[in-house]
N, C-alpha and C positions, 0 to 999 in steps of 0.2 A: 753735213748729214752723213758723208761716207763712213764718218768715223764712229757711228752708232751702230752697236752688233742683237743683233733679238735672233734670242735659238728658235731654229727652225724656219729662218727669211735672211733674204739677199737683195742689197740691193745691186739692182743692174740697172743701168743708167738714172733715169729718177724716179723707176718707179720700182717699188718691193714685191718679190717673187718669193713663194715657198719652197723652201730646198732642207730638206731632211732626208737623212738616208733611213728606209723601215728596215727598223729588225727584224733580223733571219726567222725566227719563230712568229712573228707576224708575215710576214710576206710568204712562207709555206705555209701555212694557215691557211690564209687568206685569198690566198695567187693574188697578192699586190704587188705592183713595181715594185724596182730594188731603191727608187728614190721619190719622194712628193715634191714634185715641181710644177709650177705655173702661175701664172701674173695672180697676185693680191689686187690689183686695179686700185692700188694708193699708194701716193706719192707720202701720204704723211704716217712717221716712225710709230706714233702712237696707238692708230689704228692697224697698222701692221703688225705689231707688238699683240696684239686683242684677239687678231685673223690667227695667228702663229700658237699662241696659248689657245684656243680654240681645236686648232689641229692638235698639238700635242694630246691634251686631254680626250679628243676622241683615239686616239691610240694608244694611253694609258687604259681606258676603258676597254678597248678590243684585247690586251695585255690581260686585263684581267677576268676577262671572257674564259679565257684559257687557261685561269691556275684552277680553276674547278668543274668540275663534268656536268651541274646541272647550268652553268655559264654557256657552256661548247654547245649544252643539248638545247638551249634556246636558239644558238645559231648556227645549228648542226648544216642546213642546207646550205647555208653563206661557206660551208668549208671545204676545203681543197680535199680532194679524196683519200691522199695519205693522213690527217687531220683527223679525216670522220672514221677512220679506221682503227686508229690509235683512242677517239674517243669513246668507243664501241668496244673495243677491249677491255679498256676500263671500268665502266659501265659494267661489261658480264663479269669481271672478277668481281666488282665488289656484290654483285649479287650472286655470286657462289660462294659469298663468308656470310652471308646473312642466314638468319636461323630458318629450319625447313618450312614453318609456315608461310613464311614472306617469301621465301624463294618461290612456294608453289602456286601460291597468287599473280607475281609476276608469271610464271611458265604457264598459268593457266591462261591470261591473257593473250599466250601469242609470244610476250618478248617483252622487255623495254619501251618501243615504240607503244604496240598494241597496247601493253598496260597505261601510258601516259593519254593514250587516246580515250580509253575504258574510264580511267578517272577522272576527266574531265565531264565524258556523258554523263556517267553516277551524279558527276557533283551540281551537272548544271539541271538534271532532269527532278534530282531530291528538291533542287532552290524552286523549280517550277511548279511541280506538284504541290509544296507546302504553298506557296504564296497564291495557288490557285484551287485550295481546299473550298469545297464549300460556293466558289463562287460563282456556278451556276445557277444554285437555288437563292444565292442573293440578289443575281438579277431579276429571278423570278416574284421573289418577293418586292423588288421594287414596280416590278410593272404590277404585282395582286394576280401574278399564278398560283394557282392550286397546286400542289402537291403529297404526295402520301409522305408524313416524315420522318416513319422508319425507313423508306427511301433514300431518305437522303441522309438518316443515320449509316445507312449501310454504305452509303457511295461514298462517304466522308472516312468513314473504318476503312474500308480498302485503300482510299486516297492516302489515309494516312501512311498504312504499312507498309504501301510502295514507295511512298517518299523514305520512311523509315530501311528501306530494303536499301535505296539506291545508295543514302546516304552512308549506310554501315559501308556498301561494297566499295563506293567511294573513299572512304576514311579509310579501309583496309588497304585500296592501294595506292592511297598518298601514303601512309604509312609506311607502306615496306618499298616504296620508288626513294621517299625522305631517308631511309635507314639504309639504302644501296648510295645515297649520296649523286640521285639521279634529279634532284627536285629540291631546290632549298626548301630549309626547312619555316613550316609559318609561325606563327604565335600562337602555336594551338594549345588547348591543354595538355597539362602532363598524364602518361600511361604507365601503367604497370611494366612495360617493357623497358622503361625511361627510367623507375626506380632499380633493375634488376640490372642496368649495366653501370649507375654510380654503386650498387649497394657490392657487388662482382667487384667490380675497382680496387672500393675502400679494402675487400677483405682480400683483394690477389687470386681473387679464384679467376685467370686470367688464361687463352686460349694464347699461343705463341703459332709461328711458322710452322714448327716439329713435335708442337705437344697440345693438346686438347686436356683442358681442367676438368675432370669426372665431374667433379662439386659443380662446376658450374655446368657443365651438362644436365647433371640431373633438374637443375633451377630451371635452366632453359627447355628440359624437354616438360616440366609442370604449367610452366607459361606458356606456352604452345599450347597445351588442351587447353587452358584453361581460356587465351584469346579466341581460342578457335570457338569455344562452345558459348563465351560471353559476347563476344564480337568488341571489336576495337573503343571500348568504354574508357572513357577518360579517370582519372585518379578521383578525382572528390567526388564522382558519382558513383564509384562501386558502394554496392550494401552489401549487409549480410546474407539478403535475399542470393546475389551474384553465388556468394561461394558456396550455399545451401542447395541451390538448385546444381551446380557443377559437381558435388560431392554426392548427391544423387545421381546425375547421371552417370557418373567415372564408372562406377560398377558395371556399366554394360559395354566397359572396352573388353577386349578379348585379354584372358591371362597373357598367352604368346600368339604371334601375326608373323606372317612374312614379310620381307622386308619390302617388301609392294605395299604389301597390304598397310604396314605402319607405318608409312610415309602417308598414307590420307589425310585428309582433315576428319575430325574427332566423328562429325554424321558419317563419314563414308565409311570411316573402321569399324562405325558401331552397325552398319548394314551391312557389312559385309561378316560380322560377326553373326548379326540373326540368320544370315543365310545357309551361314556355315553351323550352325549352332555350336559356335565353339563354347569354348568354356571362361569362364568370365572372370576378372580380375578380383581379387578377395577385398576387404573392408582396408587390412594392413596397408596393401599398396596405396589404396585410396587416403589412406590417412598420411604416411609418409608426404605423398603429393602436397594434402592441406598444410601439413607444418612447413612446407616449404614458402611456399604462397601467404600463409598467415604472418612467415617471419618477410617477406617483403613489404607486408603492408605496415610488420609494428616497426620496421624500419624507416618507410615513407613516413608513417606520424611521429616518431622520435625524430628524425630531418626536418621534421616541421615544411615536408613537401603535398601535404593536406592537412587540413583540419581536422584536430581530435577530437572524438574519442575515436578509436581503434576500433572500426567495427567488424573486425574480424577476432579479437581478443576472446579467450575464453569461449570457439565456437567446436563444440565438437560435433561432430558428421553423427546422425542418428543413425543406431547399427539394428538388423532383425538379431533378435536372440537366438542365439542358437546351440545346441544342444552338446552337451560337456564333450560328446563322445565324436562331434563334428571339430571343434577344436583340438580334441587331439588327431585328427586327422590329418588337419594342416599345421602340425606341430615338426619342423624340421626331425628326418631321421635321426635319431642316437648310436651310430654303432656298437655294437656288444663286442667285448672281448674275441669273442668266434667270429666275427667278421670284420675284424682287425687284423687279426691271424691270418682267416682268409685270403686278405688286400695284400699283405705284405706275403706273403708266400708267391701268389700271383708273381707280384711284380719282380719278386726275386729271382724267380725262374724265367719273366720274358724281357725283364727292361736290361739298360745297360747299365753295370754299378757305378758310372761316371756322371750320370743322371737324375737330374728332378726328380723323373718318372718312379725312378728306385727308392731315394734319398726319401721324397715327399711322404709317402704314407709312414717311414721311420719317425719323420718328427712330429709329423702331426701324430700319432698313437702316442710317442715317448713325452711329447711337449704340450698338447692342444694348442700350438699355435696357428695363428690366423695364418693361409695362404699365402699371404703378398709380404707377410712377416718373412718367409723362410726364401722364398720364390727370391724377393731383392736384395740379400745377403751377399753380402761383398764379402774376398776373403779379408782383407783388415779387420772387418767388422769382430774378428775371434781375439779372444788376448788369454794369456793363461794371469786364472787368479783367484788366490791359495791355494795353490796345487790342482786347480782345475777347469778345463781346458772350456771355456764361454763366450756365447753367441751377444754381442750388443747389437737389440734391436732398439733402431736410430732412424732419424730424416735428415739424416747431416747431410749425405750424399745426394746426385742428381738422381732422380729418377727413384728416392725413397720416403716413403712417409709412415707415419702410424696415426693411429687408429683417435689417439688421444693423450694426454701426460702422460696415465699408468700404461700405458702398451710401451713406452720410451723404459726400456728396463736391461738388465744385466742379469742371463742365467746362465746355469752351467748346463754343460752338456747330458743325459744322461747315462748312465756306465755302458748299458744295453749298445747303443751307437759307437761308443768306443770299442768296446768288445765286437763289433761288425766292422771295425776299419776307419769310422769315420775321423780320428783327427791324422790318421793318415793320407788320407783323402783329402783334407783342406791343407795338409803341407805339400802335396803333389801341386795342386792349382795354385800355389803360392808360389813353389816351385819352378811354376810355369809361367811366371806373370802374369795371370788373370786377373779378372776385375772381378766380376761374379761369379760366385762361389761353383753354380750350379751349371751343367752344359743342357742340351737337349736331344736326341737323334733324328733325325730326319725320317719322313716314313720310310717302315719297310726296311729295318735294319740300317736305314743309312750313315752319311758322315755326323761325325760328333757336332754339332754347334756352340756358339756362347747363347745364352736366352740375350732376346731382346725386347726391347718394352714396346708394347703398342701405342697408338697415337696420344692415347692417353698417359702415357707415362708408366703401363701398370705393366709386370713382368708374368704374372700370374695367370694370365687368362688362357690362354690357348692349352697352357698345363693341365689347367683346372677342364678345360673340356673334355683334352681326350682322357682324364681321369673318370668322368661321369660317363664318356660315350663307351670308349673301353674297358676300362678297369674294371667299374662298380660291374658294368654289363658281363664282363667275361665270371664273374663270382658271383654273380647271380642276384647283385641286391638293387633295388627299385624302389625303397620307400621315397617318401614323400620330400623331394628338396634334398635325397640324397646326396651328398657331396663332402667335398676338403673340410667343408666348415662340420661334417658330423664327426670328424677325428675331435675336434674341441670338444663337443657335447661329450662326446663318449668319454675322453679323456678323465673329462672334472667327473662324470664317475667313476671313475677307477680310483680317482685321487681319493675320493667320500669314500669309496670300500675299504682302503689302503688306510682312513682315518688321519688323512694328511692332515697336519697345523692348518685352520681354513686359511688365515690370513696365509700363509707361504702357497698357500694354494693359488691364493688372489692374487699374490706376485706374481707367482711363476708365469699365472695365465695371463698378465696382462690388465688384471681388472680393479675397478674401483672398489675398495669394502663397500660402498654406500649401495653398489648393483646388485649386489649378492647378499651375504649376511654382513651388516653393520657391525662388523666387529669393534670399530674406532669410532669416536664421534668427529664431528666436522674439524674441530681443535686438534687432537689427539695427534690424527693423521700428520700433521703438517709439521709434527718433531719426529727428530731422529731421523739415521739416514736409511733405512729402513733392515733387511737382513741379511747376515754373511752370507757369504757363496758358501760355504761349509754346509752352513743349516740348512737352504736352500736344497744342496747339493742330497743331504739325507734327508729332507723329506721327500725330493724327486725319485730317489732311487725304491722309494716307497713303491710308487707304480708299476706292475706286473703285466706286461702284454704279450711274450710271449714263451715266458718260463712257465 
């Protein structure tokens, strides 16, 4: 018998003992001995062997208590205080990466705990109320009580909507406890939130350590109203009714909120809008949101993650009509020539010529390029070609994208710019080892900087502020969405006065023919490589902004 070995047992004289030494990460866990010792009370190898796999497996199971936080959070009180400290860390990070509704469902409850406490009442008080609808007037019916029974229609309606209430608030925070990784998750159906992080996946619109996806922000902040105002509806139940009544109410979110205030859930923003009577979000934003939401759902039925048909397909938001002279109200300003001139005279005289601040209004006037086109311009990005000195707008780089194929293009500079310095200007920053093209100052006269990108990866933003806070303000203009983007508007007509080649116009700017005038048909387009920098070059030179 000595000569027979079973892991985890010893034998000492003739009868077998447990002897196992606990891993370190169990026994801090745990506060277990550093070894499992003591008589198995048998002498035979068999049943020791049975006792011994017995032990091991409940420490393979305590092992795997521990590789996941809603494991630890079933046995949180069983844990040693360094354990429950580290499993409470964890816990709060991952619900500080969860989207702002989920977070504030959890923070509304208290915490973690309080939330797991919250949805169990929800979930047990919904299961009581439904399975005990009704069934006071059923006993009463069986003994042949009298009752009024619009009474008990209406005590039944109530019953119901409270069950229905606890149930929703329940499902909201298993939901966002499931999606913090504080709760396995059950077999429950699938959600709109569940299509938006395989449909994010597939397409890389993807949130890192040091950069946040715009694209997928915007998805994420449409499904946030749109769970807040439907409440946590499973996939094969949303209708068309869901998105018709959400696209009704979007309108009475407030155009712009504080950031208090737009951290709310969707009733609380929309009360604090009628309070304040602020001014209300236009039809456009509302529809942008729908196309968002609509491409999740024909994504879920092309997945074949519900059953088709698509009942979001072909739904457009009913709009009030409104008056020719109201749309051109909310018509993005156009800069005129005179306040082109204006911007750049300004800036001439208070920015530093080493600067965005200076540089930007030159090319947006000489270019209509998009903001985040000029803003992420790396010095590489210039090459000289046929004699003239051009900007490639590209996504090759980190922290650069465009807009779509035709925005990925090759122009040349315009003469205007050379004749103010600029290709000396990017041989200086080349000069200099830089990476981007453009610097920034610091308030108030200060040191020079390099721009750097916001969380989201975009280099434009902070530019494009103090252009609309100060710029447009110091010159006096305040139409409507003024901004970087009316140097385009204005631009493409200068180009139309100037009678530019249209298609060279479409290059230059960036655009498809099919957005503008269809000069090419779907075929056409797709030969040839499209126009020399020469041609380019003179019909750019066409434009006059401040001769």
């Amino acid at each position: 018998m000595g000569s027979v070995e079973i892991e985890g047992a010893r034998l000492i004289g003739e009868t077998w003992h447990y002897y196992k030494r606990i891993p370190v990460r169990l026994r801090e866990a745990y506060s277990l001995p550093e070894f499992k010792r003591g008589s198995m009370k048998t002498k035979d190898p068999d049943q020791a062997r049975k006792l011994a796999r017995a032990m091991l497996t409940e420490l393979d199971e305590l092992s795997a208590k521990l590789d996941s936080v809603p494991g630890r959070m079933r046995i949180f009180g069983d844990l040693s205080p360094t354990e429950q400290a580290a499993v409470k860390a964890e816990a709060d990070s991952n619900i500080a990466a969860l989207p702002h509704d989920q977070r504030q469902v959890i923070r509304k409850a208290g915490g973690v705990f309080e939330a797991g406490r919250d949805m169990r009442r929800h979930e047990i008080t919904a299961a009581f109320l439904t399975a005990g609808q009704g069934a006071q007037f059923d006993v009463m019916d069986e003994h042949g009580d009298e009752y009024d029974p619009d009474e008990r229609e209406e005590a039944e309606v109530m019953q119901a909507a409270s069950a229905a209430m606890h149930k929703r608030k329940g499902a909201a925070l298993r939901d966002a406890l499931t999606a913090a990784k504080v709760v396995e998750p059950t077999a429950q159906a699938m959600t709109l939130r569940d299509v938006l992080e395989r449909f994010c996946g597939q397409k890389g619109y993807v949130h890192t350590a040091t950069r946040k996806n715009k694209t997928r922000g915007q998805y994420e902040y449409a499904l946030r109203r749109f769970m807040e105002h439907a409440g946590p509806v499973a996939l094969a139940d949303l209708t068309r009714g869901h998105l018709s009544a959400f696209a009704a109410d979007f309108l009475r979110l407030p155009r712009t909120a504080s950031r208090d205030v737009a951290a709310r859930p969707f009733w609380d923003v929309v009360k604090a809008a009628d309070k304040e009577g602020s001014e209300r979000v236009i039809a456009r934003t509302r529809d942008q949101n729908l196309t968002l939401l609509k491409s999740l759902m024909g994504y879920a039925v092309k997945e074949e993650l519900r059953p088709g048909p698509d009942p979001w397909a072909g739904y457009t938001a009913t709009t009030a009509k409104e008056r020719v002279s109201a749309k051109r109200r909310n018509k993005t300003h156009v800069f005129t020539r005179d306040e082109m001139r204006a911007i750049i005279g300004h800036v001439s005289a208070t920015r530093h010529h080493d600067t965005i601040d200076y540089w930007g209004p030159l090319l947006g006037a000489h270019h209509g390029m998009r903001i985040e086109e000029y803003c992420q311009t790396r010095v590489r990005d210039f090459t000289n070609e046929e004699g003239f000195l051009c900007i490639n707008v590209t996504d090759e780089g980190d922290d650069q994208s465009v807009k779509n194929e035709n925005s990925f293009r090759t122009i040349p500079i315009h003469p205007k710019l050379i004749e103010l310095g600029f290709a000396d200007y990017v041989q200086r920053r080349k000069e200099a080892g830089a990476d981007f093209l453009f610097l920034s100052q610091e308030r108030w006269g200060g040191e020079l900087v390099e721009l750097t990108p916001n969380s989201y990866g975009r280099l434009a933003e902070a530019y494009g502020k103090r252009f609309r806070k100060n710029d447009l303000k110091k010159v006096g203009i305040s139409g409507y969405r003024a901004g970087s983007h009316s140097f385009r508007h204005g631009w493409t007509d200068l180009a139309r006065a100037a009678e530019m080649n249209p298609e060279h116009r479409l290059a230059l700017a960036g655009r498809d023919a099919d957005s503008d005038v269809a000069m090419r048909d779907g075929t056409e387009k797709r030969y040839g490589h499209g126009f020399s920098i020469a041609a380019l070059a003179r019909s750019l030179a066409k434009v006059n902004v401040l001769d």
